[in-house]
NUMIDREN-288689 format. One line per 5 residues: their letters; for each residue y, z, x of C-alpha. Coordinates in steps of 0.25 Angstrom, whole numbers, plus 5000, padded with zeros to 4 digits. Example, Ala and Ser with C-alpha at 12.3 -4.5 7.8 and 13.67 -1.06 7.14 Angstrom:
% NUMIDREN-288689
as> 4982,5031,5049; 4996,5029,5055
This chain:
% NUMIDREN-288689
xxxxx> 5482,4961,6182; 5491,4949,6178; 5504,4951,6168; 5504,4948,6155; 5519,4942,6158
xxxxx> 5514,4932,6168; 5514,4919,6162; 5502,4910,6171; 5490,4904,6167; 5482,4913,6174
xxxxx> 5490,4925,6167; 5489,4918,6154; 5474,4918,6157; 5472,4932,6161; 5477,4938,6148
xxxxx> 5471,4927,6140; 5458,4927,6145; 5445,4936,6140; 5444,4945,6154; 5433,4954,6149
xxxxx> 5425,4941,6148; 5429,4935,6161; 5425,4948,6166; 5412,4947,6159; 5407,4935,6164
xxxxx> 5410,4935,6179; 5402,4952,6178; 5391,4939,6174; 5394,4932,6186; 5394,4943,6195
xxxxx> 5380,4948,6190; 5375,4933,6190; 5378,4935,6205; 5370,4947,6207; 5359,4944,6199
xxxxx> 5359,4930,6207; 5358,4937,6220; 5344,4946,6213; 5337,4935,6207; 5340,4922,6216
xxxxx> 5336,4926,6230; 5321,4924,6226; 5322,4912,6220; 5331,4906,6235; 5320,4911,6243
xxxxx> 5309,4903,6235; 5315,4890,6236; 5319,4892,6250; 5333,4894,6248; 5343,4906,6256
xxxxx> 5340,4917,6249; 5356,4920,6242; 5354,4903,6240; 5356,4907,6224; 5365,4919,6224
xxxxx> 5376,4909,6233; 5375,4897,6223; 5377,4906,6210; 5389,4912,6219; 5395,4898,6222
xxxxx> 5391,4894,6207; 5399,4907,6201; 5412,4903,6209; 5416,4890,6201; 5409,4897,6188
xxxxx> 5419,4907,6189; 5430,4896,6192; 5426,4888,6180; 5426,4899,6171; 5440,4903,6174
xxxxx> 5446,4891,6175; 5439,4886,6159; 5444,4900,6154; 5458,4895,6156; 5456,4883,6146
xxxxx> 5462,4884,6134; 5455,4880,6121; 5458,4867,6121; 5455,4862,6136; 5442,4871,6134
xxxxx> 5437,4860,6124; 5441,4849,6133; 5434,4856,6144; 5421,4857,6137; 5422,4843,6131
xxxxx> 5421,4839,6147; 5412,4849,6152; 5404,4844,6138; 5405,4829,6143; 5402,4831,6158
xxxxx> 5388,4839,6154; 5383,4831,6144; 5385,4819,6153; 5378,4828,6165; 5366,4831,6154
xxxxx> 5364,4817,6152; 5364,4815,6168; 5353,4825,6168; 5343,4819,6159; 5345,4805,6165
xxxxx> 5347,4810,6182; 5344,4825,6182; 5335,4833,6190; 5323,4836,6182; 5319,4851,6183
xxxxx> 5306,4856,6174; 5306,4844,6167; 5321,4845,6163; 5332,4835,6167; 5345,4846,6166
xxxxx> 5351,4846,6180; 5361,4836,6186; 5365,4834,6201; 5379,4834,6203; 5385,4835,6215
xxxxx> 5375,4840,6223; 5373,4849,6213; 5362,4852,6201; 5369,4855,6188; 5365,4857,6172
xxxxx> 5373,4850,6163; 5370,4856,6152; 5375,4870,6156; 5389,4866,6156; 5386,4859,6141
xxxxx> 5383,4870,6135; 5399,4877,6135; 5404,4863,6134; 5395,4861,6121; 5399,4875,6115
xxxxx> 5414,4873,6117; 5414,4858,6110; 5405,4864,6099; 5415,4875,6097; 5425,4865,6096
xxxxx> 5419,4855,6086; 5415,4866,6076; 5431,4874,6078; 5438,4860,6076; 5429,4856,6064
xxxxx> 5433,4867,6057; 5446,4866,6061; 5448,4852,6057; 5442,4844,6046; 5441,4831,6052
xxxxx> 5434,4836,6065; 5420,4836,6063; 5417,4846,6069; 5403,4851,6066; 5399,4839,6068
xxxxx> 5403,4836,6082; 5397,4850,6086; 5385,4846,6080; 5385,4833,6087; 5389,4841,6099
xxxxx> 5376,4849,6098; 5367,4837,6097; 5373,4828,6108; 5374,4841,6118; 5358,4845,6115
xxxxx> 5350,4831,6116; 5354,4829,6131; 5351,4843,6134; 5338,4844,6125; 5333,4832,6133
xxxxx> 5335,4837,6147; 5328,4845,6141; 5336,4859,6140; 5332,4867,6127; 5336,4880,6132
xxxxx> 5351,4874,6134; 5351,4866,6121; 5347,4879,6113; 5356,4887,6119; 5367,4875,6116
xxxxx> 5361,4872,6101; 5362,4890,6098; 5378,4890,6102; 5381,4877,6094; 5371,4883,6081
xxxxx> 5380,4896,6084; 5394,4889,6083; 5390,4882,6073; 5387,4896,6065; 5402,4900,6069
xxxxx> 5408,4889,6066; 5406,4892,6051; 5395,4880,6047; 5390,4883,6034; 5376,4891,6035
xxxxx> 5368,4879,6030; 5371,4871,6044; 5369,4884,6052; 5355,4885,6046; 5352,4871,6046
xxxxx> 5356,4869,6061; 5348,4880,6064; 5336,4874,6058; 5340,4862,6066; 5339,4870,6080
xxxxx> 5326,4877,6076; 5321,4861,6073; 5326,4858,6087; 5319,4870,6093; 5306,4869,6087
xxxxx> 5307,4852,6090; 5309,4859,6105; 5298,4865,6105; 5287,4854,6099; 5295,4843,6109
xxxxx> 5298,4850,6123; 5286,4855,6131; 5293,4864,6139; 5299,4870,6127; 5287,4873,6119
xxxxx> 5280,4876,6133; 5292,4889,6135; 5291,4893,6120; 5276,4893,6120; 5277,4903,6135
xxxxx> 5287,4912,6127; 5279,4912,6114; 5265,4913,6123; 5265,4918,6138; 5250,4912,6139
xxxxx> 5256,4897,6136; 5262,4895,6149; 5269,4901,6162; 5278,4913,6159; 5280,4915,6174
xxxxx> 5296,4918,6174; 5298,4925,6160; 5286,4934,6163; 5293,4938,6176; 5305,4940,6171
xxxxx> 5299,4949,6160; 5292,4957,6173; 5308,4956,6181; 5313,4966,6169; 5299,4974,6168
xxxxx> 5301,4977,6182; 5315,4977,6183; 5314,4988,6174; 5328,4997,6169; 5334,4998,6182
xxxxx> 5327,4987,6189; 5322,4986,6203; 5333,4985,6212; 5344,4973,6217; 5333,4962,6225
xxxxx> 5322,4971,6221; 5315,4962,6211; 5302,4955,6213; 5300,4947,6200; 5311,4939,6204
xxxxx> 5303,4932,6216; 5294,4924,6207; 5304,4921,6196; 5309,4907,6198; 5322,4907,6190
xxxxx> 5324,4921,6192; 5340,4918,6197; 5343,4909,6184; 5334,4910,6172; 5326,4923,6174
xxxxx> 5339,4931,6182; 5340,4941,6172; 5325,4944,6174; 5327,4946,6189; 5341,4958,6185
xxxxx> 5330,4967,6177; 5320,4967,6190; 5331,4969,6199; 5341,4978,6191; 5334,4982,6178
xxxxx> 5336,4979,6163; 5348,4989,6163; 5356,4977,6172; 5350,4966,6162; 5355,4973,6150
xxxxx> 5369,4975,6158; 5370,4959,6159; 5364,4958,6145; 5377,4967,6141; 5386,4958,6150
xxxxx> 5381,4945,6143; 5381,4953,6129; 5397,4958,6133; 5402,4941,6135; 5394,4936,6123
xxxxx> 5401,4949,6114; 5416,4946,6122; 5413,4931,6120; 5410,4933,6103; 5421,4944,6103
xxxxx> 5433,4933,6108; 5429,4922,6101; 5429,4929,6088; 5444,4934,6092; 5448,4920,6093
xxxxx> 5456,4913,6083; 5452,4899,6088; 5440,4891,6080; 5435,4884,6092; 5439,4897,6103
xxxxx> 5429,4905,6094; 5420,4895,6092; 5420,4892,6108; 5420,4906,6112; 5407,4910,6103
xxxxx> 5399,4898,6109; 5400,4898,6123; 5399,4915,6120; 5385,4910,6111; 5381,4901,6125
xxxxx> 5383,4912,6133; 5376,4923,6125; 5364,4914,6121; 5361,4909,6136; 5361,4923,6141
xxxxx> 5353,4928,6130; 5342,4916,6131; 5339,4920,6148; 5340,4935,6145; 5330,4932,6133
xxxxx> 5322,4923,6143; 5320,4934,6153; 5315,4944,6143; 5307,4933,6135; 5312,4932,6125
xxxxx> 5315,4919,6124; 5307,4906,6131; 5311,4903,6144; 5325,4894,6143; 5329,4892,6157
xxxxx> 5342,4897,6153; 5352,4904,6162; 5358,4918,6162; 5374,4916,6161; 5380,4918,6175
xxxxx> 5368,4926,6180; 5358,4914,6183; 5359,4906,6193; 5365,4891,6190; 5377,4885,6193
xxxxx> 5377,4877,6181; 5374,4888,6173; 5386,4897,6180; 5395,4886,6178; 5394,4882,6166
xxxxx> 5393,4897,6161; 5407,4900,6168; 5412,4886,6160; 5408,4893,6146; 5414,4907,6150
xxxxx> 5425,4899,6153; 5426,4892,6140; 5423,4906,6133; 5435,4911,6141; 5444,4900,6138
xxxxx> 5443,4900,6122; 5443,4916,6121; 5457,4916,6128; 5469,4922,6121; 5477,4910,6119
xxxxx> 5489,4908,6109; 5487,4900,6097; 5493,4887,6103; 5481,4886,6112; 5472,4882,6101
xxxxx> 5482,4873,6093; 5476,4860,6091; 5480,4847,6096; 5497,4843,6095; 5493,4830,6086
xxxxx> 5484,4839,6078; 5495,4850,6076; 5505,4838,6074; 5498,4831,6062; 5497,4844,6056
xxxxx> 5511,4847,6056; 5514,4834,6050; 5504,4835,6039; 5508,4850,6034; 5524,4843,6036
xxxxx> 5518,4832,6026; 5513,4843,6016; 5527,4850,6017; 5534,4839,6015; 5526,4836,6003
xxx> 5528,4851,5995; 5541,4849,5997; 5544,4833,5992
């Protein structure tokens, strides 16, 4: 165990740094793993692939996850904002290069080849977005002449028309509900928390008369005779079978004619294999870092660390809850991932860069670390020496 005396910035890291979260997330990674290695071998063998094709790649994808993760959590609250400002700027860019060059995949342009290799831009947006959202709404109520709900609200619209036109509405709902929620705890009156609201119901009822897919996966959810309900009815027979105690490690049959069952139907695939008793376990773990998450923000003392914290905590929480919900039906299907469980290397990745941001804001820091700028501090100075100067002449 490192000392308290030791002065390094790893030490200083240690003793700074939320361990029973870091411990949390990488119990999520490990599992990911494990469940990759039930759900994924059925998948490589129908496209031809080696049958641990999947398990090796979420393996090779964990290792920088890891990497980034550590390495963001020892930002400090200022360079966390410059982070996410450039992480912010490369993906919007990436999201524009996918509607114009990107590989469409059932009628939707949200993938990008770079480097040999296929990625989502729109993964890595989503902490970046929360990050600068946090910080438009923390400084405006800091400072009067930074406008700060209205660059968040610009924020919102310039981040969701690209990614509603790939199109993406499972990702721009997800975004739109944490931005709604930030506003909520940023302290807007209640009369622009309802009316935004009415504006997101607006937007998802436009949604539903627009886009055919859209209308086609509510009208499946709302009415199983409407269409094809081939995955969500499978995974509802994965728990059925599954039972309490589930049928075994490798034993599962369901899994063999389930397309996505390493990515958006995995959790289906654990109740087969190792019942609803493990499901509720990993419902418990995801249920403990959204709880840690809450719990650390609200000890902050730090406007935009609290702010940040409870959103990417919010990002986290809803994602998880929206491909548990999807597997049980209780929700139309979103093609949403389950955090570090599913298969993806964007998805892992950017995850790991939340958690790190998460990490990074909920450190225990002295108060210097969250002064503002020197100028800033500077022209105060001289104005309340101008005010003293005054009382006393």
């Amino acid at each position: 165990m490192p000392s308290r005396v030791e002065r390094s910035p790893f030490i200083d890291w240690w003793w700074t740094v939320d361990r029973v979260m870091l411990g949390l997330v990488f119990a999520l990674m490990l599992a990911g793993i494990i469940l990759c290695l039930a759900g994924s071998p059925p998948v490589a063998d129908r496209l031809g692939l080696p049958q641990f094709h999947f398990v090796k790649r979420q393996i090779f994808f964990m290792i920088p996850a890891a990497c980034v993760m550590l390495l963001v959590s020892f930002l400090t609250p200022r360079y966390v904002r410059r982070v996410a400002l450039l992480v912010y700027l490369g993906s919007m860019a990436l999201v524009f290069a996918a509607l114009v060059w990107g590989v469409e995949v059932k009628g939707a342009r949200r993938w990008v080849n770079l480097a040999g290799m296929s990625i989502q831009p729109s993964e890595f947006l989503k902490p970046a977005f929360v990050v600068l959202v946090a910080w438009a709404f923390s400084e405006g109520g800091r400072r009067k002449d930074v406008p700060g709900n209205i660059i968040g609200f610009v924020l919102l619209i310039a981040t969701l028309v690209p990614v509603i036109l790939q199109p993406d509405i499972g990702q721009t709902g997800l975004m739109a509900m944490v931005w709604g929620g930030l506003v909520f705890l940023s302290g807007l009156h209640i009369f622009w928390v309802v009316g935004l609201t009415g504006i997101g119901v607006g937007g998802m009822t436009a949604a539903y008369h627009l886009l055919p897919h859209v209308k086609a996966r509510i009208g499946r959810f709302m009415d199983k005779q409407s269409g094809d309900t081939f995955q969500v009815d499978n995974a509802m027979e994965s728990f059925m079978q599954g039972g309490w105690l589930g049928k075994g490690p490798g034993e599962g049959t369901v899994k063999r004619i389930l397309p996505d069952s390493h990515t958006d139907f995995i959790f289906a695939v654990t109740a087969e294999e190792f019942g609803i008793v493990v499901c509720l376990l990993i419902l418990l773990l995801f249920m403990a870092v959204v709880l840690r998450g809450l719990v650390m923000a609200r000890r902050s003392d730090e406007p935009f660390c609290r702010l940040a914290a409870a959103g990417l905590v919010m990002l986290f929480g809803i994602q998880s809850c929206i491909n548990m919900a999807v597997n049980v039906q209780l929700m139309p299907a979103k093609g949403m991932t389950l955090p570090f469980i599913s298969y993806g290397g964007s998805s892992l990745i950017s995850l790991a860069l939340g958690m790190g941001f998460l990490l990074a804001v909920t450190r225990k820091r002295p108060r210097s670390e969250y002064a503002p700028p020197r100028a800033f501090i500077h022209r105060e100075v001289l104005d309340d020496s101008a005010m003293n100067s005054g009382v006393r002449a």
